[in-house]
N, CA, C and O atoms as CSV, one atom per row, in Angstrom:
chain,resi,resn,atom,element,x,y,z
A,1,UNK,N,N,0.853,-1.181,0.000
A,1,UNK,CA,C,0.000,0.000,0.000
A,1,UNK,C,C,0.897,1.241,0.000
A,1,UNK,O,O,1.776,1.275,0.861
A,2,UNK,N,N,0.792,2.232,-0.826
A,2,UNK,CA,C,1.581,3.895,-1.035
A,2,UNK,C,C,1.051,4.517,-0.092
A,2,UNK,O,O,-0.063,4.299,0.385
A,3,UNK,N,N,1.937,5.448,0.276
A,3,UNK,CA,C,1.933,6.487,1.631
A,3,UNK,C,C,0.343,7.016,1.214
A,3,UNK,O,O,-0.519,7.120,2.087
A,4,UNK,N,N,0.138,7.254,0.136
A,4,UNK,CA,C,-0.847,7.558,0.012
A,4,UNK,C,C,-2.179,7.127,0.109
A,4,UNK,O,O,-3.186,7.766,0.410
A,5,UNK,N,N,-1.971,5.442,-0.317
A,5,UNK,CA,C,-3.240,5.236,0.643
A,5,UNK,C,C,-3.656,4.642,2.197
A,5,UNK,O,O,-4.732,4.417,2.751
A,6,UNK,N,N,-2.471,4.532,2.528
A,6,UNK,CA,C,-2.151,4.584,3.395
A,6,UNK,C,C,-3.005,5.428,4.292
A,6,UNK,O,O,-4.010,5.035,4.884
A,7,UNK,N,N,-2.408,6.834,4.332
A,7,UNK,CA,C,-2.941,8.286,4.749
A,7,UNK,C,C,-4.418,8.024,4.301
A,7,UNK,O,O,-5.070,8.675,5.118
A,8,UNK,N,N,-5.033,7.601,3.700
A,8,UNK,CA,C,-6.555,7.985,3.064
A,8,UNK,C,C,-7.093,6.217,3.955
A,8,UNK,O,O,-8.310,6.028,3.962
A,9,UNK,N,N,-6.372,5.305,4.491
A,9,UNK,CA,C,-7.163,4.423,5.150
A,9,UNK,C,C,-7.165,4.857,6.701
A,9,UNK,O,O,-7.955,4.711,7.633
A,10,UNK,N,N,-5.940,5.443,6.538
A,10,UNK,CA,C,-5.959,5.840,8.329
A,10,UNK,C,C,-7.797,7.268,8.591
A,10,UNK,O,O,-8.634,7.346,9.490
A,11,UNK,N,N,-7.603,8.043,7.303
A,11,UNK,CA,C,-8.595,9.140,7.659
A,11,UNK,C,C,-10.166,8.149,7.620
A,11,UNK,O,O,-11.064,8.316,8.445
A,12,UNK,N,N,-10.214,7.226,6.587
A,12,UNK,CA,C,-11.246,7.002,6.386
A,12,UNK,C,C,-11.705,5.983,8.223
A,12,UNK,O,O,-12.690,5.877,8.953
A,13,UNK,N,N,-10.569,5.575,8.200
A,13,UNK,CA,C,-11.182,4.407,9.652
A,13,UNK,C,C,-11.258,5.419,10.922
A,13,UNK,O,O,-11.767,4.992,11.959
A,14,UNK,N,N,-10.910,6.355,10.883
A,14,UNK,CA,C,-10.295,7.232,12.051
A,14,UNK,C,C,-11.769,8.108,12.007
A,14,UNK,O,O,-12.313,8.280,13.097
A,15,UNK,N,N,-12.329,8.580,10.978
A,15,UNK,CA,C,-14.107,9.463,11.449
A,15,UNK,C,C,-14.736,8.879,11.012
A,15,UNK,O,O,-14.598,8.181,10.007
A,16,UNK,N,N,-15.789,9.068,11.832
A,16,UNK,CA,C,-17.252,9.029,11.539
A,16,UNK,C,C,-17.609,8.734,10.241
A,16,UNK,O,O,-17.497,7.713,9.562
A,17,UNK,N,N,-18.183,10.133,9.975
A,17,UNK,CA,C,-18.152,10.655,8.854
A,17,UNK,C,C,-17.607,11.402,7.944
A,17,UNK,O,O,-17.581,12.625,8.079
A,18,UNK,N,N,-16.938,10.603,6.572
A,18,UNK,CA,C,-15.828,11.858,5.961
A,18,UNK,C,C,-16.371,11.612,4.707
A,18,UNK,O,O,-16.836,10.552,4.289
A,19,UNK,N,N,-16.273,12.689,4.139
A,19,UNK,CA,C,-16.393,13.343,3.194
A,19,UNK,C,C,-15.091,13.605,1.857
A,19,UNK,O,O,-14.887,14.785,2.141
A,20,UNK,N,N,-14.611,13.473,1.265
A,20,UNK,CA,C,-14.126,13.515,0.228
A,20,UNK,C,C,-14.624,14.677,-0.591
A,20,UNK,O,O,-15.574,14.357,-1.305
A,21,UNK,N,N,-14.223,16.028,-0.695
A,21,UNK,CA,C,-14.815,16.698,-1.336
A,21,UNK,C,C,-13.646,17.835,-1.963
A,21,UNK,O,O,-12.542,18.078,-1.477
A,22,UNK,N,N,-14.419,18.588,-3.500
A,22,UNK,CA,C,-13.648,19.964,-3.744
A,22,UNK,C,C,-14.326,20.810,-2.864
A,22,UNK,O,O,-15.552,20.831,-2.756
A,23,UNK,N,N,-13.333,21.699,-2.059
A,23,UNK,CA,C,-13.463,22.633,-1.558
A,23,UNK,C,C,-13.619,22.483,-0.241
A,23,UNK,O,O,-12.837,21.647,0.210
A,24,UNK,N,N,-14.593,23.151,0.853
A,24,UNK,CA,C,-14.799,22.853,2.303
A,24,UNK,C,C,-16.094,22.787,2.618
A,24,UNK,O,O,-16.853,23.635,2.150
A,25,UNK,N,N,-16.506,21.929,3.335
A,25,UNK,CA,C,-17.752,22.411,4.470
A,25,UNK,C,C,-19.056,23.709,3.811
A,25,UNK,O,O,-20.187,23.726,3.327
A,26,UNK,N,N,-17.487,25.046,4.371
A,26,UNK,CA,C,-18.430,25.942,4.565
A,26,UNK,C,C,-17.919,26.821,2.818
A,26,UNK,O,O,-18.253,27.948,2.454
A,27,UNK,N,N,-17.539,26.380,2.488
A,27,UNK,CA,C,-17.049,27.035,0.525
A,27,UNK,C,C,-16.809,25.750,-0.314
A,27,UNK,O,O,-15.719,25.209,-0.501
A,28,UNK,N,N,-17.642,25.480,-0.639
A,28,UNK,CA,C,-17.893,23.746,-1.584
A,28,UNK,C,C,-17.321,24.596,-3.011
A,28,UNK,O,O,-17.733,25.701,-3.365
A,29,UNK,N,N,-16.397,23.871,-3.630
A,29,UNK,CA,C,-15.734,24.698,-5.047
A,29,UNK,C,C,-16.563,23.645,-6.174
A,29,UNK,O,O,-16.068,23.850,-7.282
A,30,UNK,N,N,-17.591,22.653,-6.247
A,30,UNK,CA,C,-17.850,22.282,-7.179
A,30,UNK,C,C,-19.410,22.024,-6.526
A,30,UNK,O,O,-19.650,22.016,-5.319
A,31,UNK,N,N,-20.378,21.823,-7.578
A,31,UNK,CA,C,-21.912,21.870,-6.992
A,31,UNK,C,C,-21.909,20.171,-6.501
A,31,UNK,O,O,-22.414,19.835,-5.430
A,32,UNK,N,N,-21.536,19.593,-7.052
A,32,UNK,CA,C,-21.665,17.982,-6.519
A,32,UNK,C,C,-21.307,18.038,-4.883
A,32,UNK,O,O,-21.980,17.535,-3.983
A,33,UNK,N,N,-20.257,18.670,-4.773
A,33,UNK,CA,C,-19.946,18.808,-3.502
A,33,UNK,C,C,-20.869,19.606,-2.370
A,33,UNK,O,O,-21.198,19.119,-1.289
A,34,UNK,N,N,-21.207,20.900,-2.835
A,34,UNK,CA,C,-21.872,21.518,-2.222
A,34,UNK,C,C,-23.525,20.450,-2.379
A,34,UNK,O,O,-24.151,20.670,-1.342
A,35,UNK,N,N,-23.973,19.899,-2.882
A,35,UNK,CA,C,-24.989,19.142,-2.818
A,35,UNK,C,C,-24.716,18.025,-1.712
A,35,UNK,O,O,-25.579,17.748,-0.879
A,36,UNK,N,N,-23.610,17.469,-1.745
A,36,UNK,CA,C,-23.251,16.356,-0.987
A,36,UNK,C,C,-23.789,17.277,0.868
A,36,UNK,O,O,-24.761,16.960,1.553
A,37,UNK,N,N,-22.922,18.210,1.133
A,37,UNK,CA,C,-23.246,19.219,2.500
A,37,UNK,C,C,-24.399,19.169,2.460
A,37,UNK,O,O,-24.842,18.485,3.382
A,38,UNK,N,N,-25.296,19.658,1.684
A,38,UNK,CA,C,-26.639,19.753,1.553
A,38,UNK,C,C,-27.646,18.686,1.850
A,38,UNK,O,O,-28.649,18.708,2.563
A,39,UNK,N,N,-27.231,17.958,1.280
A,39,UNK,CA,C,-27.962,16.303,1.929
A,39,UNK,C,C,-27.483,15.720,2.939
A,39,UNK,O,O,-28.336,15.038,3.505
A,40,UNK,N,N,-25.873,15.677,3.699
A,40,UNK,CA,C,-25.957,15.243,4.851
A,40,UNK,C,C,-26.607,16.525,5.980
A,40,UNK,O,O,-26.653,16.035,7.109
A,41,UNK,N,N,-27.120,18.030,5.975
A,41,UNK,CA,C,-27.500,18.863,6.479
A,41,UNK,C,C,-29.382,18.048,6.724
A,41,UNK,O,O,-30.067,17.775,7.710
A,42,UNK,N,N,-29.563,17.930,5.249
A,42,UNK,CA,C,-30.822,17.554,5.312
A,42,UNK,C,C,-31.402,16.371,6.441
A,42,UNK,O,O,-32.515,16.077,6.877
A,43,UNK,N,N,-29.588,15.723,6.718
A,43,UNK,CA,C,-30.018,14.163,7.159
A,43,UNK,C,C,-30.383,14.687,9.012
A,43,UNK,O,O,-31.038,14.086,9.864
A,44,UNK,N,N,-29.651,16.007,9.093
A,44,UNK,CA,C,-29.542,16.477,10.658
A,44,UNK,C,C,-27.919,15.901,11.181
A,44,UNK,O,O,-27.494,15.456,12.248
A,45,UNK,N,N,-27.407,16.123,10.066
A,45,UNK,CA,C,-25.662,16.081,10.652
A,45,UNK,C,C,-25.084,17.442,10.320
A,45,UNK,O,O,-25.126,17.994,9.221
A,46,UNK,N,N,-24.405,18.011,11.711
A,46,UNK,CA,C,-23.752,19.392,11.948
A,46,UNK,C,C,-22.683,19.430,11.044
A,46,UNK,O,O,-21.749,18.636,11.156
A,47,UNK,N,N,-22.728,20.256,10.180
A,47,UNK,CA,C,-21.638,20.106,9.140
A,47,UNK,C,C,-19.999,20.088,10.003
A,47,UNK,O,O,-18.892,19.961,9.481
A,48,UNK,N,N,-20.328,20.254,11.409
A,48,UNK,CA,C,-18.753,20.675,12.152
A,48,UNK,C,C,-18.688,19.058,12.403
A,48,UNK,O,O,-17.591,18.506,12.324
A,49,UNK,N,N,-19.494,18.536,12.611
A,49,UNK,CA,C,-18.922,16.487,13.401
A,49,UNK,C,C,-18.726,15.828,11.508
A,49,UNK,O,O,-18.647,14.600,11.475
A,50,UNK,N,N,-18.674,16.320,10.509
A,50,UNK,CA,C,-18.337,16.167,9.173
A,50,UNK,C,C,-16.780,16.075,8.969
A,50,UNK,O,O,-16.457,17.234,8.709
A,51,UNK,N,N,-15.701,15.329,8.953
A,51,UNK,CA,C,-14.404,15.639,8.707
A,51,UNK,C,C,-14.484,15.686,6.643
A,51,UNK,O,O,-14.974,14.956,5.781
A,52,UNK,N,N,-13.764,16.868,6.654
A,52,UNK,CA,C,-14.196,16.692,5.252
A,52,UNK,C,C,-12.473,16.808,4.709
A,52,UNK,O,O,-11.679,17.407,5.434
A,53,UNK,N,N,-12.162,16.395,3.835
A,53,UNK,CA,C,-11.028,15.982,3.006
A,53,UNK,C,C,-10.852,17.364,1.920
A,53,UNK,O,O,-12.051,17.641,1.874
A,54,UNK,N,N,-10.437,18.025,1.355
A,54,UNK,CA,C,-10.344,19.082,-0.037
A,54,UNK,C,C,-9.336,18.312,-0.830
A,54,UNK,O,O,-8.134,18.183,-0.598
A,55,UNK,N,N,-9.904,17.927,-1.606
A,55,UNK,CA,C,-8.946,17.369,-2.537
A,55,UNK,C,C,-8.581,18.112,-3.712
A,55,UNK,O,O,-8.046,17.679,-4.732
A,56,UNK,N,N,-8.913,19.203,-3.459
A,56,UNK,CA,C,-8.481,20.226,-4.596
A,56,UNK,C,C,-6.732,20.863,-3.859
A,56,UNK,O,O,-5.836,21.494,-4.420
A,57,UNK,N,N,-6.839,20.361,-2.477
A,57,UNK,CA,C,-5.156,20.622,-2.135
A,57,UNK,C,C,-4.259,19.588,-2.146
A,57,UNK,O,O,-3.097,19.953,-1.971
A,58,UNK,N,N,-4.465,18.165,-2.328
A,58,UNK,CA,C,-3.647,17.611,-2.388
A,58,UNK,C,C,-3.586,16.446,-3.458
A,58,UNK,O,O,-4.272,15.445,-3.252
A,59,UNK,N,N,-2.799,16.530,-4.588
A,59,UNK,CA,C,-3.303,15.772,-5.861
A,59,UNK,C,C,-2.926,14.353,-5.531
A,59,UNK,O,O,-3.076,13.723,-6.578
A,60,UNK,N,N,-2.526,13.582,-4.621
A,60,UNK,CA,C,-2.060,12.706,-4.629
A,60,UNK,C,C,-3.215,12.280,-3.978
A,60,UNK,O,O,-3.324,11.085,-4.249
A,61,UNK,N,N,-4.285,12.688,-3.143
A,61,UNK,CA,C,-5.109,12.373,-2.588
A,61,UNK,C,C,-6.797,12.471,-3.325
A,61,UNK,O,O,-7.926,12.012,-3.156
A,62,UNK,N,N,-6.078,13.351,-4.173
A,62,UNK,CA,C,-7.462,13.432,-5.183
A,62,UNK,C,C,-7.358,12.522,-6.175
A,62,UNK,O,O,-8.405,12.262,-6.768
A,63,UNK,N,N,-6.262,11.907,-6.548
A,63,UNK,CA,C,-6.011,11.000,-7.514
A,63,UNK,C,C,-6.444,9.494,-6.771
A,63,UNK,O,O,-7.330,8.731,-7.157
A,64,UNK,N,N,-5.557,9.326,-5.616
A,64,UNK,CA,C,-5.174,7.987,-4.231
A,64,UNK,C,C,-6.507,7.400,-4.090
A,64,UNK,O,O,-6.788,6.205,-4.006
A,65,UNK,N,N,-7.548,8.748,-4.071
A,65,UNK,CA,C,-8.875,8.560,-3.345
A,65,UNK,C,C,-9.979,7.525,-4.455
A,65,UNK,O,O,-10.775,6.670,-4.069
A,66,UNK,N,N,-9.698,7.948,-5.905
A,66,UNK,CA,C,-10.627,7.611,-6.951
A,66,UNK,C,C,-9.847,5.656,-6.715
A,66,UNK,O,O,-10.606,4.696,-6.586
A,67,UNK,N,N,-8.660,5.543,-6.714
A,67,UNK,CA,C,-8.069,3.918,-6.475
A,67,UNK,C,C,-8.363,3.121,-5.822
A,67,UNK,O,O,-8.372,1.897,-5.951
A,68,UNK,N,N,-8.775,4.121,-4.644
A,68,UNK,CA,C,-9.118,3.556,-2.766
A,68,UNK,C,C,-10.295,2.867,-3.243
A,68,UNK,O,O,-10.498,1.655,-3.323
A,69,UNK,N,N,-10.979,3.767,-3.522
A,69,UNK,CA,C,-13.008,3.291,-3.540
A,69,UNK,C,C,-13.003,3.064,-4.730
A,69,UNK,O,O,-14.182,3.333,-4.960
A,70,UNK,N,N,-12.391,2.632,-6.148
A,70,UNK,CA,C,-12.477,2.173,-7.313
A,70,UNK,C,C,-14.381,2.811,-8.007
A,70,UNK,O,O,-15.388,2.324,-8.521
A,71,UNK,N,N,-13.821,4.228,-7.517
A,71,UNK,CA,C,-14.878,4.978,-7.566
A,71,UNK,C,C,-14.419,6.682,-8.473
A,71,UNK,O,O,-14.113,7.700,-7.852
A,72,UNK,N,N,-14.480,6.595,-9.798
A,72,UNK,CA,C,-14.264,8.051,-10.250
A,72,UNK,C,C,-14.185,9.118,-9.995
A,72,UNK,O,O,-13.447,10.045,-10.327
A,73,UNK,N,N,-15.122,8.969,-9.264
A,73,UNK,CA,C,-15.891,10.896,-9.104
A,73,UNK,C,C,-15.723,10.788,-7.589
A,73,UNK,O,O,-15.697,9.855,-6.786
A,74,UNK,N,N,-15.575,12.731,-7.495
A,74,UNK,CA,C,-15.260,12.928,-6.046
A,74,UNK,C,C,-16.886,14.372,-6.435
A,74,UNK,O,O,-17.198,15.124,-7.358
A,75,UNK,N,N,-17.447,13.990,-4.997
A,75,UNK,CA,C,-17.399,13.688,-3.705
A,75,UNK,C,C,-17.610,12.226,-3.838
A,75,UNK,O,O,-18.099,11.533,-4.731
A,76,UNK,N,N,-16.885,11.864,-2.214
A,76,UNK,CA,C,-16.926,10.607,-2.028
A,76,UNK,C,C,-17.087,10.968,-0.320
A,76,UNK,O,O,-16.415,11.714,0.392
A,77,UNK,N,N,-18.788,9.726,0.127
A,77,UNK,CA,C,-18.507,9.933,1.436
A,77,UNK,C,C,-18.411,8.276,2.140
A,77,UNK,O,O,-19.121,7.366,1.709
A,78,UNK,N,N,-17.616,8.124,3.047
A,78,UNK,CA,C,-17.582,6.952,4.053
A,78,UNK,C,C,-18.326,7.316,5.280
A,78,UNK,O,O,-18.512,8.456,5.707
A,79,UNK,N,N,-18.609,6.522,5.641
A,79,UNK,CA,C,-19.383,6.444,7.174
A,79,UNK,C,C,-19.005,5.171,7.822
A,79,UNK,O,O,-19.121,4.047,7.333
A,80,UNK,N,N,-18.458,5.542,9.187
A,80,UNK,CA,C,-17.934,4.381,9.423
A,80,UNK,C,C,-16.966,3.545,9.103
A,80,UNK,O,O,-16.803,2.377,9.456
A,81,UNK,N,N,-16.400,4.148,8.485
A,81,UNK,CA,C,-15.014,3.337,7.820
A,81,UNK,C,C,-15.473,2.350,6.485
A,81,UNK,O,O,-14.813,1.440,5.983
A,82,UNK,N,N,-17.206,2.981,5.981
A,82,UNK,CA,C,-17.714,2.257,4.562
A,82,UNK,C,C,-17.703,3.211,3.728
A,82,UNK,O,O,-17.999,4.347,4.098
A,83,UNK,N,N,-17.374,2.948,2.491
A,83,UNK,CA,C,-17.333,3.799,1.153
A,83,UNK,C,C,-19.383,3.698,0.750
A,83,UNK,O,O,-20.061,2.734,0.396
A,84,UNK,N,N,-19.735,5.017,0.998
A,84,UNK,CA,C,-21.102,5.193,0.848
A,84,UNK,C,C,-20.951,5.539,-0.547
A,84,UNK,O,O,-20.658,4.435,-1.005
A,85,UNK,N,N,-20.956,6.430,-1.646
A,85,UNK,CA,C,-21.039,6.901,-2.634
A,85,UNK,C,C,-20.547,8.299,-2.939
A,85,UNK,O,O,-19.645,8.828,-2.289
A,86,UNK,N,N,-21.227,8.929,-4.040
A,86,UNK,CA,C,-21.173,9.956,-4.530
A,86,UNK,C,C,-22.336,10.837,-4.035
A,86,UNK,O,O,-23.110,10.468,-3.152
A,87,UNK,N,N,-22.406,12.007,-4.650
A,87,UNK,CA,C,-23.612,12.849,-4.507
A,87,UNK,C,C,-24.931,12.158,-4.929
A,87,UNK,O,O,-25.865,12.216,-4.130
A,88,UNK,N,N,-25.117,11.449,-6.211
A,88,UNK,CA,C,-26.353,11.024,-6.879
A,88,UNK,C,C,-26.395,9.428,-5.831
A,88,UNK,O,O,-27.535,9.023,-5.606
A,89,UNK,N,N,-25.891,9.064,-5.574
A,89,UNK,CA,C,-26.342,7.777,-4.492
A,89,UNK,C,C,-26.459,8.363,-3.239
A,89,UNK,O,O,-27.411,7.931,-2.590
A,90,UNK,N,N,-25.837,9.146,-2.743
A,90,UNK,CA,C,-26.305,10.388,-1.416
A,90,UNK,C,C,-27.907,10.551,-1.497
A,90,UNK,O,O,-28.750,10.292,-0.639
A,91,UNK,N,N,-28.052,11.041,-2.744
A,91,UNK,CA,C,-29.873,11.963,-3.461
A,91,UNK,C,C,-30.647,10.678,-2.761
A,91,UNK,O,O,-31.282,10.841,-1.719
A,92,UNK,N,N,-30.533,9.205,-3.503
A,92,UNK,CA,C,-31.017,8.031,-3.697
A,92,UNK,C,C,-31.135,7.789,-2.320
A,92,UNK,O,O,-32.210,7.547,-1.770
A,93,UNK,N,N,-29.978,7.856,-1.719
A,93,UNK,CA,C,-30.238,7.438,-0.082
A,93,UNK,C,C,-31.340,8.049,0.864
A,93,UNK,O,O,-32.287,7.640,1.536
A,94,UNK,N,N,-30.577,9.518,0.496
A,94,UNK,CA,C,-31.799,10.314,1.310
A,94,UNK,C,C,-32.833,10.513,0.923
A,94,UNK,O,O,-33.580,11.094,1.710
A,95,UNK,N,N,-33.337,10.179,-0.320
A,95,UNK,CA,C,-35.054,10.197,-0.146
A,95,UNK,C,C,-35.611,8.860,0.011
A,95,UNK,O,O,-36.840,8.912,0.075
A,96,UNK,N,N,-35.043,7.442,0.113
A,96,UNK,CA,C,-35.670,6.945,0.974
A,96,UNK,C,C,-35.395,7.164,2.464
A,96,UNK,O,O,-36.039,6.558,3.321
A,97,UNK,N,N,-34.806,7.697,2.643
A,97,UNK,CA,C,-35.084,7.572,4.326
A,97,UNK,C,C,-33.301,6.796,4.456
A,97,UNK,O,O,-32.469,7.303,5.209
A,98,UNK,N,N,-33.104,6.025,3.924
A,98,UNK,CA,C,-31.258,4.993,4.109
A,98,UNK,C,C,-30.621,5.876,4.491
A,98,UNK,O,O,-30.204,5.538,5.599
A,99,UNK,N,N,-30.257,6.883,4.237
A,99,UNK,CA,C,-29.139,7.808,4.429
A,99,UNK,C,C,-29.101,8.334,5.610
A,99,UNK,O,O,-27.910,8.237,5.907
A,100,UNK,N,N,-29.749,8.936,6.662
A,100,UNK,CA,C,-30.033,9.237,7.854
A,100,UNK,C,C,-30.225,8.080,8.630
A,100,UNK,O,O,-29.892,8.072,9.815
A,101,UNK,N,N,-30.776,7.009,8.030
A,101,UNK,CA,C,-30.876,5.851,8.949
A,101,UNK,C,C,-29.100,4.870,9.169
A,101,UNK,O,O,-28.561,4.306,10.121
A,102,UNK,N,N,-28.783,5.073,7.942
A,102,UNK,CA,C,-27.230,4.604,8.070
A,102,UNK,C,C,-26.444,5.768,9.324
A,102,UNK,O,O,-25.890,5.635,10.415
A,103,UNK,N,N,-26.797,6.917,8.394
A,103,UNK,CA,C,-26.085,8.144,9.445
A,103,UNK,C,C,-26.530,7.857,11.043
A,103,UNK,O,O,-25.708,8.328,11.829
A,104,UNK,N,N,-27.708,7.156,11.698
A,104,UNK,CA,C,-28.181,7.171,12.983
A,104,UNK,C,C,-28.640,8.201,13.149
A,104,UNK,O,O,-28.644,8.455,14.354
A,105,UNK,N,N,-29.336,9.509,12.158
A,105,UNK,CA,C,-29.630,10.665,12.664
A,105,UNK,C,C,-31.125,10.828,12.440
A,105,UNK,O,O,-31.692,9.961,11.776
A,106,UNK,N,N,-31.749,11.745,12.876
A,106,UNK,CA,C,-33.361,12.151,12.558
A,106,UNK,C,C,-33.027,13.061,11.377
A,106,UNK,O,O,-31.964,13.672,11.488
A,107,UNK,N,N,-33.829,13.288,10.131
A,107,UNK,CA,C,-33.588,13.854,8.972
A,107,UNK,C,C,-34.342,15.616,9.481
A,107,UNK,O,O,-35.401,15.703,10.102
A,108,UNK,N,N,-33.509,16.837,9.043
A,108,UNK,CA,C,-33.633,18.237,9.714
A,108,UNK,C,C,-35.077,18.368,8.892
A,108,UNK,O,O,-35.764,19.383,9.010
């Protein structure tokens, strides 16, 4: 395993909930991302208990990350140390109800 994924198994087992995203939290640099905030907000998770990743700062991690989860596209969220999806399986989750129920949260 490369330092790099390495670093991306330690973050993913180490929170809760992480996020894989361009940009931050509170300045999402691509709409997938800022949608992703948006639906775990919807689920009733504080965007601050969110560890979120910017992979627009570190290319080895924006590259490392698509290898890790044999998953293209970023955002990418884990819960629990599980590779949940993208934004459009996020959508899917949270309108049945899965996504908050995986999260353990009441939907806001």
């Amino acid at each position: 395993m490369s330092d790099t994924q390495q670093r991306i198994d330690e973050l993913v087992k180490s929170n809760e909930v992480l996020l894989f995203m361009k940009g931050t939290a509170s300045f999402p640099q691509c709409g997938f991302s800022g949608r992703a905030i948006q639906i775990l907000k919807a689920c009733g998770v504080d965007p601050k208990a969110v560890k979120t990743v910017n992979v627009l700062e570190d290319d080895a991690i924006r590259q490392g990350i698509k290898e890790y989860s044999q998953w293209p596209t970023i955002p990418q969220l884990y819960i629990k140390g599980e590779f949940i999806g993208g934004s459009d399986i996020m959508m899917e989750m949270y309108e049945s109800g899965e996504l908050a129920q995986t999260l353990g949260t009441k939907p806001a």
